[in-house]
ZANU-646499 format. One record per residue: residue in one letter; x, y, z of N, C-alpha, C, O, CB in turn. Coordinates in steps of 0.2 Angstrom, whole numbers, padded with zeros to 4 digits, always signed. Glycine has a CB too. Example, Ala and Ser with C-alpha at 12.3 -4.5 7.8 and 13.67 -1.06 7.14 Angstrom:
<recs>
a+0066-0028+0039+0062-0022+0039+0066-0016+0039+0071-0017+0042+0057-0022+0045;s+0064-0011+0035+0068-0005+0036+0064+0000+0039+0067+0006+0040+0070-0003+0029;
</recs>
This chain:
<recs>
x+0004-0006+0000+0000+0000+0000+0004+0006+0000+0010+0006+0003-0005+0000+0006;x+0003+0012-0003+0006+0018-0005+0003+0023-0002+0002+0028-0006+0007+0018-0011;x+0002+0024+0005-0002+0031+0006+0003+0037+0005+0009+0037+0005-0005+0031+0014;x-0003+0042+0004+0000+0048+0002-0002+0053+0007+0002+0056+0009-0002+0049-0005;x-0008+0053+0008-0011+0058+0013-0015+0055+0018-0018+0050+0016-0016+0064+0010;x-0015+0058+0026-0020+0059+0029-0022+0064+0033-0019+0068+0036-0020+0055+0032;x-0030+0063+0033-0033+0067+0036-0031+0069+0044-0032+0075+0047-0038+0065+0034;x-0030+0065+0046-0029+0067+0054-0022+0063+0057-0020+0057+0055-0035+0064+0059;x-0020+0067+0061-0011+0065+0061-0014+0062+0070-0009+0059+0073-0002+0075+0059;x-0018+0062+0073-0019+0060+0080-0025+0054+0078-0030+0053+0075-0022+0067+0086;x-0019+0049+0082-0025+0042+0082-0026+0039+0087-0022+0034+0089-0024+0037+0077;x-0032+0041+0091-0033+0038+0098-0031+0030+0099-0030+0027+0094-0041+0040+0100;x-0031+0027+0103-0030+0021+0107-0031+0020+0112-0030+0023+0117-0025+0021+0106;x-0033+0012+0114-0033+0008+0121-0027+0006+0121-0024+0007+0127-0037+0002+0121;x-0023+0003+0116-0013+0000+0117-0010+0003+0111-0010+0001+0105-0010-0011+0117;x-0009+0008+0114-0004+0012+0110+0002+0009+0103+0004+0011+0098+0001+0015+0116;x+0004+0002+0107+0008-0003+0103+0005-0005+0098+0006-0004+0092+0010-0008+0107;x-0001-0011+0100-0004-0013+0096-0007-0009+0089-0007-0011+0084-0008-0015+0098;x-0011+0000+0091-0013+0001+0085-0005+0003+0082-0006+0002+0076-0018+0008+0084;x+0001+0005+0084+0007+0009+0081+0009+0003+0077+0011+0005+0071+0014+0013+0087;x+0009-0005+0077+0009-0010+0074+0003-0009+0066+0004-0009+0060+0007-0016+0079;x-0003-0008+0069-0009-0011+0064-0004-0004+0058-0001-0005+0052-0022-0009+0067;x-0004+0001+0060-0004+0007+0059+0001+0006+0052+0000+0007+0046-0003+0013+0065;x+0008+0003+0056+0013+0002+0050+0013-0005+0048+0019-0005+0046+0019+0004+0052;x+0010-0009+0048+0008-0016+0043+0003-0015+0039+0003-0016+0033+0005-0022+0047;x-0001-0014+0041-0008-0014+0038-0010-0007+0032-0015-0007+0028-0013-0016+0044;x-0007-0001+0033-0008+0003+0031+0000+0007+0025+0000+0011+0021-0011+0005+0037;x+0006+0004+0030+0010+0002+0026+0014+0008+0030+0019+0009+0027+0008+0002+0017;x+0014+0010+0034+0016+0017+0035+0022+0018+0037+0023+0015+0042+0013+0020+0040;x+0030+0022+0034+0037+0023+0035+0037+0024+0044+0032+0027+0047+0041+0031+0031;x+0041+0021+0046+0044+0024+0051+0049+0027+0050+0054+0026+0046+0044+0021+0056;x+0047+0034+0056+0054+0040+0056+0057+0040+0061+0053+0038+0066+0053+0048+0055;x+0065+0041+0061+0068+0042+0068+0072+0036+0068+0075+0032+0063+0063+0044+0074;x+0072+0035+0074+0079+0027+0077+0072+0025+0078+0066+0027+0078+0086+0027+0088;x+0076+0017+0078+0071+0010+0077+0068+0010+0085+0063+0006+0087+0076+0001+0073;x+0071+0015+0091+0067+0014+0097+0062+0020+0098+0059+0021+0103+0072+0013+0103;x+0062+0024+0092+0058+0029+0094+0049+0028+0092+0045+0032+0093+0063+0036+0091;x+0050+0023+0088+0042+0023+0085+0038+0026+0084+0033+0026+0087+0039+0020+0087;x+0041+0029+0078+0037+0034+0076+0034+0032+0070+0037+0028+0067+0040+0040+0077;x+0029+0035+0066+0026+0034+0059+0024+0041+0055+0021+0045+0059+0019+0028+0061;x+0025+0043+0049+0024+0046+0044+0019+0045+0040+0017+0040+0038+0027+0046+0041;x+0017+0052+0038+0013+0050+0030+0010+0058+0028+0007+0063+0031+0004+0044+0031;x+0015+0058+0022+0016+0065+0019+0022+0070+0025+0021+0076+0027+0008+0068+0019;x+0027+0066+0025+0032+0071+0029+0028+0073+0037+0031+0077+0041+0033+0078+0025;x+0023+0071+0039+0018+0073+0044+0018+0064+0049+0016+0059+0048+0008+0075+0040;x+0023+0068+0057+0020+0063+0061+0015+0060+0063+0010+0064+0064+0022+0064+0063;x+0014+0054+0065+0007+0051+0067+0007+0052+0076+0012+0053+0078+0005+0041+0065;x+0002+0053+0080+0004+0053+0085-0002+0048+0087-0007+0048+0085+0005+0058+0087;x+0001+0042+0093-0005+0039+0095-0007+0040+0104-0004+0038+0109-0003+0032+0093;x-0013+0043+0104-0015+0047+0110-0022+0042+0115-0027+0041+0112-0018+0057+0106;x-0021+0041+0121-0025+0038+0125-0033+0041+0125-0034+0047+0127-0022+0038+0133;x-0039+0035+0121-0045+0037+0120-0049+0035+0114-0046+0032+0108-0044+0043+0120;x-0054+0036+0116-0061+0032+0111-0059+0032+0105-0056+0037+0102-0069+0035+0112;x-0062+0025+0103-0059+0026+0092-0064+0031+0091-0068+0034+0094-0062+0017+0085;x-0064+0033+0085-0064+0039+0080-0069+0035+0076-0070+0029+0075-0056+0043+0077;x-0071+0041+0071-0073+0039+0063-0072+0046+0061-0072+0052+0064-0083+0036+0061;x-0071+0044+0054-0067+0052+0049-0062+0052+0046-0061+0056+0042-0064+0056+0052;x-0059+0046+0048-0050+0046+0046-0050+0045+0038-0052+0040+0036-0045+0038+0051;x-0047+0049+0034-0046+0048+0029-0040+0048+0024-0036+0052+0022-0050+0050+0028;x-0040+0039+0023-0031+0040+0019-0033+0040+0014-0038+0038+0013-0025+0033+0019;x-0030+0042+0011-0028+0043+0003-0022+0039-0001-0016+0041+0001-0026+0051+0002;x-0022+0034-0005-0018+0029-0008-0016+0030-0016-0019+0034-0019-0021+0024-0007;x-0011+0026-0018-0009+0026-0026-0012+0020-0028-0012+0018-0034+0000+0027-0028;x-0015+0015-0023-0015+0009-0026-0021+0007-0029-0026+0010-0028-0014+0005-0022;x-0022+0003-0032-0029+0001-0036-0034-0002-0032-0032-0001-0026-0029-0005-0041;x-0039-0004-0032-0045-0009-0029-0041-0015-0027-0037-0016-0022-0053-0012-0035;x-0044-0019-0031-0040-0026-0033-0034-0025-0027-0035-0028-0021-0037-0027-0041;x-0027-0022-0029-0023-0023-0022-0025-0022-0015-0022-0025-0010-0019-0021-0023;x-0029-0015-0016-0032-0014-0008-0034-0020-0005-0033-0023+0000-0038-0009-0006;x-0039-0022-0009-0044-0027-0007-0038-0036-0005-0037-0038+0000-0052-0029-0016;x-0036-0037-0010-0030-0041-0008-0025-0040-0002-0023-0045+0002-0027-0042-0014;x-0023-0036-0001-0019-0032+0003-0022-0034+0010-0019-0037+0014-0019-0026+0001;x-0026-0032+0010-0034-0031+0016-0035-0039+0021-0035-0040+0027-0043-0030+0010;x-0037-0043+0013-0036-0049+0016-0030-0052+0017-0032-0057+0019-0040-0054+0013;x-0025-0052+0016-0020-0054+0018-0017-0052+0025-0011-0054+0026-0018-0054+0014;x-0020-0048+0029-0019-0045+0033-0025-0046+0039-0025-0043+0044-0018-0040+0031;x-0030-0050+0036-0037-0053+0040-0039-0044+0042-0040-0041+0047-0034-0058+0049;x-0040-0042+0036-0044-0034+0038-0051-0036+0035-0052-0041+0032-0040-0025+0032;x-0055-0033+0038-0064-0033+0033-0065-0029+0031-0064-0024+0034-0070-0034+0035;x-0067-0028+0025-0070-0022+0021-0077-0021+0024-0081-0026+0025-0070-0023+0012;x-0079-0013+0027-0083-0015+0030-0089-0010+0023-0095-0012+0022-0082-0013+0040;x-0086-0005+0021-0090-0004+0016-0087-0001+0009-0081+0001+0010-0095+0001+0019;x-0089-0001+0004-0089+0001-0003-0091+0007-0008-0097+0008-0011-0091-0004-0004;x-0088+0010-0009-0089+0017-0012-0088+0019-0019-0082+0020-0020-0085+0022-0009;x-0091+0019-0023-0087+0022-0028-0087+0030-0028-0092+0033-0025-0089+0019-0034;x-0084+0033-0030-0082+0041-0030-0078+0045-0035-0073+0043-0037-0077+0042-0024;x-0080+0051-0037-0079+0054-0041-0073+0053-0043-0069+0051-0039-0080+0059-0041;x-0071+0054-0051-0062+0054-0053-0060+0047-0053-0054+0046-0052-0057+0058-0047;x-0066+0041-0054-0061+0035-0056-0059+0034-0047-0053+0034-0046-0052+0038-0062;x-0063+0033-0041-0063+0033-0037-0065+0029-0032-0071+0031-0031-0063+0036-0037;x-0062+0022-0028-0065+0019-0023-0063+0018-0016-0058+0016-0014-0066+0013-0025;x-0068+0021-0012-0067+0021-0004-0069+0016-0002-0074+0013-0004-0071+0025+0001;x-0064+0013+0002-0065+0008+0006-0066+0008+0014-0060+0008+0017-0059+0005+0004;x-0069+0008+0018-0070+0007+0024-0068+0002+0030-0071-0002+0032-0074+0007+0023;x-0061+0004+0032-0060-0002+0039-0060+0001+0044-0062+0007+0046-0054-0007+0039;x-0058-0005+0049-0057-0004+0055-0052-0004+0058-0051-0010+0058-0060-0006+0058;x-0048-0001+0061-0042-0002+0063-0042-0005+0071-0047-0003+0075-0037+0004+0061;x-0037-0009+0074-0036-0013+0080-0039-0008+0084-0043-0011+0087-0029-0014+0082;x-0038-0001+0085-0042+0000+0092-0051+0003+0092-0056+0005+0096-0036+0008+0097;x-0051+0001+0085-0060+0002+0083-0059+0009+0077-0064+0012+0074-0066+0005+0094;x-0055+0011+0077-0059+0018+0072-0059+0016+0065-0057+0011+0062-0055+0025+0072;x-0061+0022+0062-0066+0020+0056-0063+0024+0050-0065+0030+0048-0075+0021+0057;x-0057+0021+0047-0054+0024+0042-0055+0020+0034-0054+0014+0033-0047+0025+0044;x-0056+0025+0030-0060+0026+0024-0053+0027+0019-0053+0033+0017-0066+0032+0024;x-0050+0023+0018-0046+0023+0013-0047+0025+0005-0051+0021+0002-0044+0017+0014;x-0044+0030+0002-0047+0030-0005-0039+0027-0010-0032+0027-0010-0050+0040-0007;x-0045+0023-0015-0040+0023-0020-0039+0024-0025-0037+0029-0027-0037+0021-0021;x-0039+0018-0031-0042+0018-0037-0044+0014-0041-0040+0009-0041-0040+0021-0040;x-0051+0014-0046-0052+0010-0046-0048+0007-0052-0044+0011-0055-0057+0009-0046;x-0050-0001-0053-0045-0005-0057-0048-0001-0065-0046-0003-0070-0048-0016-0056;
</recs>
């Protein structure tokens, strides 16, 4: 996965660890700094992960097609929880990430 933008750079959490994991597996995300500082990027913008209730809103923006999201996704035991198509040759995808929130990945379609 190739994210390019997100919408919110604070992403609440119950275990800080576990989403800073989903966050950079499953979503693909650089880490910046020394390998003890655990930190994560997207668009030169740090992520921060902050104690509190999941969210809905979150919105990544991708280079990648359907097809690989969707493969990607399951290979990662993610669920697509909903399906969009969207202006410009455009498909949102809807998951959930480890501590519950609700991010809407865009990408493109096949």
């Amino acid at each position: 996965m190739k994210a390019r933008k997100l919408n919110k750079k604070t992403i609440p959490a119950q275990d800080k660890n576990r989403a800073y994991r989903f966050w950079r597996d499953v979503f693909a995300l650089p880490q910046v700094g020394a390998q003890s500082e655990r930190r994560l990027a997207v668009d030169h913008e740090e992520l921060t992960f902050v104690d509190g209730p999941a969210e809905a809103g979150f919105e990544l923006l991708v280079r990648d097609h359907e097809s690989t999201l969707q493969q990607h996704f399951k290979n990662n035991f993610v669920s697509v929880l909903q399906r969009e198509e969207r202006f410009g040759h455009k498909v949102a995808l809807t998951v959930q990430d480890s501590e519950g929130n609700q991010v809407v990945v865009e990408g493109n379609l096949d």
